[in-house]
Structure formats: C-alpha cells, structure tokens
C-alpha positions in Angstrom: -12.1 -18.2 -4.8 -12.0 -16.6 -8.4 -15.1 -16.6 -8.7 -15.5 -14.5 -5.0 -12.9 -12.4 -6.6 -15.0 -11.4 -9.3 -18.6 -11.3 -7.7 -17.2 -8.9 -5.1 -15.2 -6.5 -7.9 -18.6 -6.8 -10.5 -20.1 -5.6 -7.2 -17.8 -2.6 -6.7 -18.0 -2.1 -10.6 -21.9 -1.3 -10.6 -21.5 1.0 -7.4 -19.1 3.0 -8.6 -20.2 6.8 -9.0 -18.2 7.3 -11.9 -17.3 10.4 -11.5 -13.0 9.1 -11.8 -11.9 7.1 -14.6 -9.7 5.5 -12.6 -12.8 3.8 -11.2 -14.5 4.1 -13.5 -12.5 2.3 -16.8 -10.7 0.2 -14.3 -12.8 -1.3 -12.4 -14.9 -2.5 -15.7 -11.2 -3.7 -16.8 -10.6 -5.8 -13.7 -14.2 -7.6 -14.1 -13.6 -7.8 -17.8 -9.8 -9.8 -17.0 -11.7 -11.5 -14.2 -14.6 -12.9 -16.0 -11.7 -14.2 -19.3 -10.3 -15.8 -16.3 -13.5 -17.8 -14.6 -14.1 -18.9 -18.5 -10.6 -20.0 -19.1 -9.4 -17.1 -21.5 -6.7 -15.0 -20.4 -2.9 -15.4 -20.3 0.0 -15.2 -17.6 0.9 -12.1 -18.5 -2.6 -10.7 -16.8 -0.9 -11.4 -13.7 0.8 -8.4 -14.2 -1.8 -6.5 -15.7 -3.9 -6.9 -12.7 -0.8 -6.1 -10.9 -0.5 -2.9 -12.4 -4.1 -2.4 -12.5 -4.9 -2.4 -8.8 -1.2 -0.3 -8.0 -3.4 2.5 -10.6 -6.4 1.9 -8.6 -5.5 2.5 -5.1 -3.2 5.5 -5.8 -5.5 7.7 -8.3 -9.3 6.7 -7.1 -10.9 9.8 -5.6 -13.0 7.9 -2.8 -12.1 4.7 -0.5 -14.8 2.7 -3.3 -12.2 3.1 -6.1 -9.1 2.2 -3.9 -11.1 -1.4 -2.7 -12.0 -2.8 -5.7 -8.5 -4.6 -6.1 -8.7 -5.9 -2.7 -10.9 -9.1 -3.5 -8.5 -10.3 -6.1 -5.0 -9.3 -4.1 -6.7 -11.3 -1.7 -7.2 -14.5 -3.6 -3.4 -13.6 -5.2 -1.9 -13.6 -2.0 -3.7 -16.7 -0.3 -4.8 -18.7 -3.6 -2.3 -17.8 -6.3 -2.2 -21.7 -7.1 -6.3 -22.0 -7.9 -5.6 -18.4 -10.0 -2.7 -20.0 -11.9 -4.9 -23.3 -12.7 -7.4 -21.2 -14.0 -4.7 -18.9 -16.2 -2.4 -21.5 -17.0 -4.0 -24.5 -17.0 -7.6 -23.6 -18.0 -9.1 -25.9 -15.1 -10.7 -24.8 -11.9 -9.9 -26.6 -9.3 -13.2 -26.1 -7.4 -15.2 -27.2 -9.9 -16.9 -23.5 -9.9 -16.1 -22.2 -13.2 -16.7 -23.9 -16.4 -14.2 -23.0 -19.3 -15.7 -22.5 -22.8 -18.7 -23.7 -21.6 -22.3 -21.9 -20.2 -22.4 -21.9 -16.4 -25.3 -24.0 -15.2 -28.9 -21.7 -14.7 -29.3 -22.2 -10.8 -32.7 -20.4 -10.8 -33.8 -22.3 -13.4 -32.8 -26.2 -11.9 -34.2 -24.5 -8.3 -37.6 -24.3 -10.0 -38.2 -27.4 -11.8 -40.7 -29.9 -10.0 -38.7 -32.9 -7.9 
C-alpha cells in the first residue's frame, strides 16, 4: 500500500503547475519521505512530518491538485498504519513490494528476456 501511496503522490508531484510552493516544494517533500520509506530509510518521527506536511498542503495549495496530494498516504495511514509502521520501524515490508537497501527488480527488463 506504500508503495500506491507513493506512485499516486510522484503522480501528483509531476502534474503540479508549480505556480504555489506549497505544491510545489511539498509535494517533492512528500515523494522524497515516501520513497526513504519504500527503501527502509526514514524514522518515526516522519509520522509527524507527513502529518504536518499534508495539514500545510490542504490549507495553503492554490488549486484542488495541491490540496489531494496527501490523500493517498492519509489513506494508507488511516487503513494501513501497521504495513507503514513495518516499513518505518521495522525496515520490512510486509507485502513483499519494497526492497530495503536493495535495487528493485527491472520488470521490463525480466518481461523481455526469451522463456
């Protein structure tokens, strides 16, 4: 769910007009907290950060694009927080998604190789 988290904010990120730095500086600081977290950097105290992060996000973002980007990972907060905290506190995803400290596999590349 992390991982959804941060695809759909990375999304938002690279849509952003840029024309707020609310949006613009904080959406690039939730994807930058994000990805520590899928690669098993990070520490509890980015709970709050994030916290704080999307409060700053939906209050001072000109447009409705600015005031989403914290809804994927609220979301996975509010209905997940355990998977989040195993990824924070415990360096270990428990889907099996992300790898800590080491490279994600290249899908494109195993899709391609001859059976």
């Amino acid at each position: 769910m992390l991982d959804m988290a941060l695809n759909a904010t990375r999304f938002f990120r690279n849509e952003s007009c840029g024309k707020c730095v609310p949006c613009r500086v904080g959406s690039q600081k939730m994807v930058d907290l994000l990805t520590g977290w899928t690669m098993g950097e990070g520490s509890p105290s980015d709970m709050g950060l994030i916290e704080e992060l999307s409060d700053a996000l939906r209050l001072t973002s000109i447009c409705g694009l600015g005031q989403v980007v914290p809804a994927p990972i609220s979301s996975v907060l509010k209905h997940f927080r355990e998977e989040v905290e195993a990824h924070v506190s415990r360096r270990e995803c428990p889907s099996g998604i992300c790898f800590a400290g080491e490279k994600r596999p290249n899908l494109a590349a195993m899709a391609s190789r001859p059976v």
